[in-house]
N, C-alpha and C positions, 0 to 999 in steps of 0.2 A: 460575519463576512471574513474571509480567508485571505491572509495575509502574503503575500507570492514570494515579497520578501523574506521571509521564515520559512520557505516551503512548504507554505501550506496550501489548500485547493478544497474546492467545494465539490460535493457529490451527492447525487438521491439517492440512496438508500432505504428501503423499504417507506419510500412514498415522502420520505425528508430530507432534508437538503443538512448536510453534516459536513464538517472540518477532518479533512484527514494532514495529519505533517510525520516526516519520519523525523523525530524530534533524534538525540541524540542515545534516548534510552529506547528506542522505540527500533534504534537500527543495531544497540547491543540485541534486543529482542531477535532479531532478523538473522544475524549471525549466527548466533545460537540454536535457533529453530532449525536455521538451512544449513546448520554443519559448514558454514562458510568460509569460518577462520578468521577474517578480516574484513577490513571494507572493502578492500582491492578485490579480495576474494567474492563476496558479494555482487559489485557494480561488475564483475568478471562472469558473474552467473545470469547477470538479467540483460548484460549485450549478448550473449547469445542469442538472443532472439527464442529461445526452448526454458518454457514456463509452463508448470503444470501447475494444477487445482490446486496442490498441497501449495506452493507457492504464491498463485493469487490469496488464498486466503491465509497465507503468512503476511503479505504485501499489506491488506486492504486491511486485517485486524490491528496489525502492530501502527498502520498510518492512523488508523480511526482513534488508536486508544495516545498516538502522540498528539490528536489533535483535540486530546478532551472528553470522550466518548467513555463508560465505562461498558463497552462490549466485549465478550470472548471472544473466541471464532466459532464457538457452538453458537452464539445467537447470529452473527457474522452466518455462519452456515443455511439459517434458517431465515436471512432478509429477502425482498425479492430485488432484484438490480436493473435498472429500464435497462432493456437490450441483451439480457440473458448473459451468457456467457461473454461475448463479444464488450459487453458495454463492462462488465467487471474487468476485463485487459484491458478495456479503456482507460477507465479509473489507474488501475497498478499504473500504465504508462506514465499519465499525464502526474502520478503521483513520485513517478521514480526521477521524473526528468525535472519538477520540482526540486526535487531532492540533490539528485549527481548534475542536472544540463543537460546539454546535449540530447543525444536520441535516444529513447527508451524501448 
């Protein structure tokens, strides 16, 4: 059961219901990946509203593996997501705004 207060949030994933939280090593991860620089720089890249694939699946691996999970983003690549595309920006959303507030 997923905690709101720690930022964490529950998701299907290939047919299971899983904990994703951008923990605090989970958002070093995130930085790193997206060339971000910081967290300003980050929470700076995902209010734009302009998120690509590379992106969702930096979001939804680095949340899954703070919330416990030990997947890559190679097996992350290879889940299936209810609602295709659309429902994995669902997930990052409701995962980012756990995370920063506010709108994601």
């Amino acid at each position: 059961m997923p905690n709101i207060q720690r930022g964490e949030i529950a998701a299907m994933l290939d047919g299971e219901e899983r904990v994703l939280c951008l923990t605090l090593g989970a958002l070093a991860e995130l930085e790193a990946r997206l060339m971000a620089g910081d967290l300003v720089g980050l929470a700076e890249r995902f209010a734009s509203g302009r998120v690509s694939a590379r992106d969702l699946t930096a979001i939804l691996g680095a949340g899954l593996r703070g919330g416990g999970n030990a997947i890559t983003d190679d097996d992350l690549a290879r889940m299936s997501v209810e609602g295709g595309l659309k429902g994995a920006a669902d997930i990052a959303a409701r995962l980012l705004r756990a995370t920063f507030g506010g709108e994601a």
